[in-house]
C-alpha positions as protocol buffer text, in pm:
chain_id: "A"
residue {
  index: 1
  type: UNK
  ca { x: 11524 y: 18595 z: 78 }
}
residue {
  index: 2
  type: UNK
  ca { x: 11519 y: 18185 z: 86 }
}
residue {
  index: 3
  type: UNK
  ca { x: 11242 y: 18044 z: -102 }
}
residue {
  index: 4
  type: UNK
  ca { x: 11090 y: 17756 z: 150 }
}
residue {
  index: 5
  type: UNK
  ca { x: 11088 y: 17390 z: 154 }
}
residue {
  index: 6
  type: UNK
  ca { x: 10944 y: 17226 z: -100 }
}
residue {
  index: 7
  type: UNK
  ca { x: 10645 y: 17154 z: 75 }
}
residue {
  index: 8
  type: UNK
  ca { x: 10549 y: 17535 z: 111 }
}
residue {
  index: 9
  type: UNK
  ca { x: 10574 y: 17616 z: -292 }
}
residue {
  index: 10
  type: UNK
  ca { x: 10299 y: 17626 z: -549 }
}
residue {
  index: 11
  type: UNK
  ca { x: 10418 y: 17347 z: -785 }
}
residue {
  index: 12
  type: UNK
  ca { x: 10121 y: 17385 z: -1029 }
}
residue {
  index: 13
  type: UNK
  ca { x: 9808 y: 17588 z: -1136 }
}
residue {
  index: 14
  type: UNK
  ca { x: 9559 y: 17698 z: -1371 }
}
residue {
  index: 15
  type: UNK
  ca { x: 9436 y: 18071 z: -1489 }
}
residue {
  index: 16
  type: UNK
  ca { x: 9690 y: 18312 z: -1446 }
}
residue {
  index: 17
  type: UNK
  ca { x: 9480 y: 18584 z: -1322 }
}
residue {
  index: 18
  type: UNK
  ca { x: 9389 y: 18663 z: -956 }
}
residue {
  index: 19
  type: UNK
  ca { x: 9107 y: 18887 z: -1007 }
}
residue {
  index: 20
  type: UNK
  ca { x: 8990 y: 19098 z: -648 }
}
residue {
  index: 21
  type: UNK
  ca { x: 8594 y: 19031 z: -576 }
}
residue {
  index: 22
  type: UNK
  ca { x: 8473 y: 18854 z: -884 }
}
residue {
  index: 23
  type: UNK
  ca { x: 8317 y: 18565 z: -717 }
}
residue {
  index: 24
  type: UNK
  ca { x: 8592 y: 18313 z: -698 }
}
residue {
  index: 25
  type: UNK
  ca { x: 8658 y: 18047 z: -914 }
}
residue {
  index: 26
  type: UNK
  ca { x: 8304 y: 17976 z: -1074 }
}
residue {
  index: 27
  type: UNK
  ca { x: 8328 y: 18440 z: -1119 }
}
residue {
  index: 28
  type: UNK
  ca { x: 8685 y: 18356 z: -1279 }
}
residue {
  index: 29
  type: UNK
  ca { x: 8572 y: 18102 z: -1459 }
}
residue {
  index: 30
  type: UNK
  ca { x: 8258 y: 18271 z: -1575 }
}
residue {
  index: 31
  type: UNK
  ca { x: 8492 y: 18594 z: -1698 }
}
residue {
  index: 32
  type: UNK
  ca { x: 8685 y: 18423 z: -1907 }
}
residue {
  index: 33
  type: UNK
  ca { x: 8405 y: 18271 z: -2120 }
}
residue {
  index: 34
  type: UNK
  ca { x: 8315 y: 18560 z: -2147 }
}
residue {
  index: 35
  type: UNK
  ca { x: 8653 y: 18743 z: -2222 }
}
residue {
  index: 36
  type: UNK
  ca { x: 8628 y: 18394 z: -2465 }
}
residue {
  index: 37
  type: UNK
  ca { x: 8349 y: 18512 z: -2677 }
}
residue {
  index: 38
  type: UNK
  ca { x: 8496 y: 18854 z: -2699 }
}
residue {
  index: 39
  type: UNK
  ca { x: 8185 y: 19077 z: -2743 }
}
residue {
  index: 40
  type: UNK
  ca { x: 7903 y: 19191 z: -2576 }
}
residue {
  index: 41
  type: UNK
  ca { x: 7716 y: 19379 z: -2287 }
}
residue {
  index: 42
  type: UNK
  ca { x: 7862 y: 19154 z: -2028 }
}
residue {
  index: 43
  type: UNK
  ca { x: 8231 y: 19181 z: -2202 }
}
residue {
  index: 44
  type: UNK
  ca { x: 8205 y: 19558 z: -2248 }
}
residue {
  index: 45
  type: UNK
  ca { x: 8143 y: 19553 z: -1905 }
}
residue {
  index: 46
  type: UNK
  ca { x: 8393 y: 19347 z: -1774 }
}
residue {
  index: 47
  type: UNK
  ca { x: 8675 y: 19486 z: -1999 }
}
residue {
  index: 48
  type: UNK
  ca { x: 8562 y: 19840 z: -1844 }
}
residue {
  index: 49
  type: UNK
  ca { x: 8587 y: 19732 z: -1525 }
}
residue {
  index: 50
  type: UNK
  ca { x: 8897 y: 19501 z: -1569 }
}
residue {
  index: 51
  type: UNK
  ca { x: 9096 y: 19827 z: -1803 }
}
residue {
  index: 52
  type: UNK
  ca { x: 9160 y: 19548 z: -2051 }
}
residue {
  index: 53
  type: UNK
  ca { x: 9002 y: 19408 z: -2348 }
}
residue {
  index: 54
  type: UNK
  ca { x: 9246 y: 19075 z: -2329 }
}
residue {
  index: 55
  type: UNK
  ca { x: 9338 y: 18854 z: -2115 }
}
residue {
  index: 56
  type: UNK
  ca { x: 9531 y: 18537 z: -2134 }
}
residue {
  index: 57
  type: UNK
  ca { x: 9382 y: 18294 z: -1847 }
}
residue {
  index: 58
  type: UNK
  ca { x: 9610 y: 18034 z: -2003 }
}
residue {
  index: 59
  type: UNK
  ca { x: 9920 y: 18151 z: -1827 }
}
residue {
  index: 60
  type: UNK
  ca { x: 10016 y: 18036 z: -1504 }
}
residue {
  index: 61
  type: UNK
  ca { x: 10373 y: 18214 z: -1379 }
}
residue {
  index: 62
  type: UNK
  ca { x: 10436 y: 18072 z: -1053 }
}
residue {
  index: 63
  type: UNK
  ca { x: 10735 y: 18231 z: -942 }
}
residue {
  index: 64
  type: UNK
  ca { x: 10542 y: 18603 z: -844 }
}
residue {
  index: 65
  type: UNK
  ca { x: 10303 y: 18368 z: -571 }
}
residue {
  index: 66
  type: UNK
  ca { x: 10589 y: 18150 z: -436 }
}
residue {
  index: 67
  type: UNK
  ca { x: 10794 y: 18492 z: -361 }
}
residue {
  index: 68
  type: UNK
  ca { x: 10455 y: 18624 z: -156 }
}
residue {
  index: 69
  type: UNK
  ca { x: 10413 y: 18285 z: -37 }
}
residue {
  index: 70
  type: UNK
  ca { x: 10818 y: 18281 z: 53 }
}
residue {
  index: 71
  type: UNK
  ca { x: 10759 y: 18631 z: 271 }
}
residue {
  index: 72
  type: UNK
  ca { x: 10435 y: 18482 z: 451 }
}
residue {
  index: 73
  type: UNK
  ca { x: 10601 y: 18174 z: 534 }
}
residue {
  index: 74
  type: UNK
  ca { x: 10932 y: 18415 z: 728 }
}
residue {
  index: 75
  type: UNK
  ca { x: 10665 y: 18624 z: 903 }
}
residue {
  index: 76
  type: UNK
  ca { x: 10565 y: 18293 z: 1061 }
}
residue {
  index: 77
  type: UNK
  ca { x: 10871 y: 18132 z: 1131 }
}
residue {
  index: 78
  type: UNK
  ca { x: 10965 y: 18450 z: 1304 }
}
residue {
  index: 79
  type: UNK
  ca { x: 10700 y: 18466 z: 1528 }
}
residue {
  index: 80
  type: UNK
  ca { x: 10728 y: 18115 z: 1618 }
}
residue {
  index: 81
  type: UNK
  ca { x: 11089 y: 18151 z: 1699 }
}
residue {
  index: 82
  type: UNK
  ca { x: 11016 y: 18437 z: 1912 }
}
residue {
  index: 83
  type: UNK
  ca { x: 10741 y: 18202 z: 2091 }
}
residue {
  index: 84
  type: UNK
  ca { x: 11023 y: 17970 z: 2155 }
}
């Protein structure tokens, strides 16, 4: 599979986790204070719910989004061709 242009990549980013239903970036942001401070109600919660007691938001690997991205971007192409 072809990655696309340029113009259709994630060049840059911050938090490296994509976390389903947690109230966006203000949820992700408040969960990792939290995962920050490392104890607690809220944290025991969170690491229950999350099956993890650690997480590093400090990685970003942008390779895993650009090859979803890269698949999303075909799909489209090939429908528009087929339009044609």
């Amino acid at each position: 599979m072809n990655m696309p242009n340029d113009d259709k990549l994630i060049k840059v980013g911050r938090l490296k986790s994509k976390i389903e239903d947690c109230g966006g970036i203000g949820g992700l942001e408040r969960i990792q204070e939290i995962f920050e401070q490392g104890e607690g109600e809220e944290f025991e919660s969170y690491c229950e719910w999350l099956g993890t007691y650690k997480i590093d938001f400090t990685k970003f690997n942008r390779t895993p989004i650009n090859k979803k991205l890269a698949k999303e971007v075909a799909k489209i192409d090939k429908a528009y061709m087929e339009q044609i």
